[in-house]
C-alpha positions in Angstrom: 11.1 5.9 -8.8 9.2 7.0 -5.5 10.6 5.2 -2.4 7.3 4.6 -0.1 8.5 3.5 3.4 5.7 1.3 5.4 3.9 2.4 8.6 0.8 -0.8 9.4 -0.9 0.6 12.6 -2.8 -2.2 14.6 -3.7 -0.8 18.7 -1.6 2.3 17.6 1.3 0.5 17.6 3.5 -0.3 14.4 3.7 -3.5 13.2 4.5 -5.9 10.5 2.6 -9.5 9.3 4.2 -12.0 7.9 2.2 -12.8 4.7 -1.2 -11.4 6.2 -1.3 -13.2 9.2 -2.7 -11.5 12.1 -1.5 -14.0 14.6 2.1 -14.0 12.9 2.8 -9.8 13.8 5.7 -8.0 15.0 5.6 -4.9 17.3 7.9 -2.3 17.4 8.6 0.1 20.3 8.3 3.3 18.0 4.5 4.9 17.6 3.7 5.2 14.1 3.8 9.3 14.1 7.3 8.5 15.7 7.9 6.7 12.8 7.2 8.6 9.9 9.5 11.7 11.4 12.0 9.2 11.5 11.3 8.8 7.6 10.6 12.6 7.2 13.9 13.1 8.8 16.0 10.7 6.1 14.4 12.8 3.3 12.0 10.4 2.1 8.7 12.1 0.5 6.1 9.4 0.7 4.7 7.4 2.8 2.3 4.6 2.4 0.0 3.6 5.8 -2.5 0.6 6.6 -4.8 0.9 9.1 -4.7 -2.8 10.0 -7.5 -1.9 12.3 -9.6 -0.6 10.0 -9.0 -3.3 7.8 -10.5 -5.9 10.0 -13.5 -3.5 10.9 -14.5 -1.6 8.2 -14.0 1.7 10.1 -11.4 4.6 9.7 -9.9 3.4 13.3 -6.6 5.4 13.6 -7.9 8.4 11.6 -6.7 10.5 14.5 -3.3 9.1 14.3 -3.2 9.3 10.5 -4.1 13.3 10.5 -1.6 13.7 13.3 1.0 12.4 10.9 -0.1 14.5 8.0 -0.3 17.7 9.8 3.3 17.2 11.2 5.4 16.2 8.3 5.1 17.2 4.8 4.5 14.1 3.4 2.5 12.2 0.6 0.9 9.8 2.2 -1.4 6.9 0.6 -3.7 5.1 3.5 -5.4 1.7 3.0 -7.3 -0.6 5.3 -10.9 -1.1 5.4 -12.1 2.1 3.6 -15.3 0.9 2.2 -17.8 3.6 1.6 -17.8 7.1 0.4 -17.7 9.0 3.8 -14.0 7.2 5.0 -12.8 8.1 1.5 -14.0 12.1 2.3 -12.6 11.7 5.8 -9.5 10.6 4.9 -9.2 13.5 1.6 -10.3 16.2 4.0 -7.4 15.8 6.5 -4.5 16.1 3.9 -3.7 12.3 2.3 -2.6 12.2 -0.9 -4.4 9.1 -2.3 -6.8 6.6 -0.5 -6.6 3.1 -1.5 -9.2 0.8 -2.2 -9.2 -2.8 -2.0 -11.7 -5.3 -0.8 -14.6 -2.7 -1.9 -13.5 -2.2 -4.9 -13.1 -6.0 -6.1 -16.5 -7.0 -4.7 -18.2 -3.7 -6.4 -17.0 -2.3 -9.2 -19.5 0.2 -9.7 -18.3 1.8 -6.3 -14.9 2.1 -7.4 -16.1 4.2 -10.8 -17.6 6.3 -8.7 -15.1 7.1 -6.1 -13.0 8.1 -8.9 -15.4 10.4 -10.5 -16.3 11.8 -6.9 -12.4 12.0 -6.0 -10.5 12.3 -9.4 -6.6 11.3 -9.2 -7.0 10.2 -5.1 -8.5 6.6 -5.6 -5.8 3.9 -5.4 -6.7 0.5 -6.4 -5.0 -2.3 -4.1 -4.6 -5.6 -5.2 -3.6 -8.3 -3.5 -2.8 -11.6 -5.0 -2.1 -15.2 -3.8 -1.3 -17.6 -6.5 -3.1 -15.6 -9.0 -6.1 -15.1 -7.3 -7.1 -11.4 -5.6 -7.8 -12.0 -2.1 -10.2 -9.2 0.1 -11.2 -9.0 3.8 -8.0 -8.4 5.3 -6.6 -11.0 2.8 -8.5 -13.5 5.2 -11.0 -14.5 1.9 -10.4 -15.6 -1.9 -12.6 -13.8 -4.3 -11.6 -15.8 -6.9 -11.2 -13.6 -9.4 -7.9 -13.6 -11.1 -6.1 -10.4 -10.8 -5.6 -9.9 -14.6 -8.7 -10.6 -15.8 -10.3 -8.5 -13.1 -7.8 -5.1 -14.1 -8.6 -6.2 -17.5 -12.5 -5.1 -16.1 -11.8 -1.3 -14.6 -9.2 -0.6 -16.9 -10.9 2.2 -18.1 -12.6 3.6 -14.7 -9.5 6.5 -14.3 -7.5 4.9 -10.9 -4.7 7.0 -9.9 -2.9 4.0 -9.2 -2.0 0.5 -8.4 -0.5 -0.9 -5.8 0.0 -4.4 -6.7 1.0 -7.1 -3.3 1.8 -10.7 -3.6 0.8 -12.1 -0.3 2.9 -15.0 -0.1 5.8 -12.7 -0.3 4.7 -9.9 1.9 6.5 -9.9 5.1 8.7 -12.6 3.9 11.9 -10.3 2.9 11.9 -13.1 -0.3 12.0 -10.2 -3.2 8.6 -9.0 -4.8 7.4 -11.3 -7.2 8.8 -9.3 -10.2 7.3 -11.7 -12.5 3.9 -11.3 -12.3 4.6 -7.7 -11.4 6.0 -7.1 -15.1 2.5 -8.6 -16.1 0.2 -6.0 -14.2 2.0 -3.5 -15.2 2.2 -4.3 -18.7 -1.6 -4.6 -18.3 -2.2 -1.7 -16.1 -3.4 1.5 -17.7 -1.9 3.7 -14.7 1.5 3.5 -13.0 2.1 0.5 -10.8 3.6 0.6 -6.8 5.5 -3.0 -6.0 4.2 -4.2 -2.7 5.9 -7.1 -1.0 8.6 -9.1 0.1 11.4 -6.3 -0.7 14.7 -7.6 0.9 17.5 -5.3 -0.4 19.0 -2.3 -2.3 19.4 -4.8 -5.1 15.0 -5.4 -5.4 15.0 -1.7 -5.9 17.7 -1.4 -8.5 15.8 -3.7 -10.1 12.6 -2.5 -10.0 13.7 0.5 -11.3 14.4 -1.2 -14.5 10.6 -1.9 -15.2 8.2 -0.2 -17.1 4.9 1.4 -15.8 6.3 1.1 -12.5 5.8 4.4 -10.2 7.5 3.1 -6.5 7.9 0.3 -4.1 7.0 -0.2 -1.0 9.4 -0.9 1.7 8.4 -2.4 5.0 9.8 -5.3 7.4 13.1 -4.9 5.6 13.4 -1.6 7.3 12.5 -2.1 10.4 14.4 -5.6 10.6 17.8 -3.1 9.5 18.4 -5.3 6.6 17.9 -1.3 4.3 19.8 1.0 5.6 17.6 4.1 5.0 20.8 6.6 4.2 21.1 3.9 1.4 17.4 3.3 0.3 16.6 7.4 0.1 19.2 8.1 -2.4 17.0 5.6 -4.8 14.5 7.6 -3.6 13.4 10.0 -7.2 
């Protein structure tokens, strides 16, 4: 199982949100290319990066800071936050990321998530976040009201890479991932399945591992809080 250590980039500082909130962050002193060589330099392999920025305004914000990270370390990196036309999605392909995830765009148009995976076969991520069932989009600030089975139920079939599913209540929270629901998308989910949220311990990891459909996890405030110590979390790292 792939071990994906968390950089979120807001005023190209690193950061963490408790459960979405943008008037509930943490900054560290560490700059997020600062960051990932630490990660590089454990032995981890991926990486997964939000452009909070970007998030809240539509625009690949810290592209600059992204490429610099990709052209230093050899790592696979999967970016989210507010990529939500074509054009980000080609910027962020052409500089070296592995896969680009999409989120609000993709819930609120379908159609533009088939064809981002026919333009960019096996780079299109599909993020969902979820609060009490329900996908939330804009920088988690808005309920779509959709409910996130019956909506992966819908693009099944439209060839994502992969899923990255987040329970927001969770995220930030150090609580565990909500493995419950997590068993259900990725029973559901035609493609393999990243755990997103609320990872406190070894122990979540171990037991994410013993899931089905399940690809990675990703690990954030748990990290940088030193709860995981990373000479411990890489060797779960496959």
């Amino acid at each position: 199982m792939k071990i994906f250590p968390a950089i979120d980039i807001k005023d190209k500082k690193c950061v963490r949100l408790v459960k979405g909130n943008f008037s509930n962050k943490t900054e560290y002193q560490m700059t997020p290319v600062e960051q990932a060589g630490k990660y590089k330099d454990y032995g981890f392999k991926n990486l997964h990066i939000v452009d909070l920025d970007g998030a809240l305004t539509g625009e690949t914000v810290n592209l600059d800071i992204i490429r610099e990270i990709v052209s230093k370390f050899d790592l696979k990196i999967e970016i989210g936050g507010g990529v939500r036309n074509f054009e980000s999605i080609q910027k962020y392909t052409d500089i070296g990321v592995e896969k680009v995830i999409l989120g609000s765009v993709a819930i609120k148009d379908k159609n533009f998530l088939k064809e981002a995976c026919q333009k960019f076969p096996n780079k299109i991520a599909l993020g969902l976040d979820a609060k009490d069932g329900y996908l939330s989009v804009s920088g988690w600030k808005e309920n779509s009201k959709k409910k996130t089975l019956d909506f992966l139920k819908e693009v099944n079939d439209l060839d994502v890479s992969r899923l990255i599913y987040t329970d927001i209540n969770r995220d930030g929270t150090k609580a565990s991932p909500n493995f419950d629901d997590t068993v259900k998308v990725a029973n559901t989910s035609n493609c393999p399945v990243i755990i997103s949220g609320g990872v406190s311990s070894i122990e979540d990891i171990k037991k994410a591992k013993e899931l089905k459909n399940i690809e990675g996890i990703i690990v954030g405030k748990a990290i940088y809080d030193g709860d995981i110590d990373l000479n411990e979390l890489v060797k779960e790292d496959a």
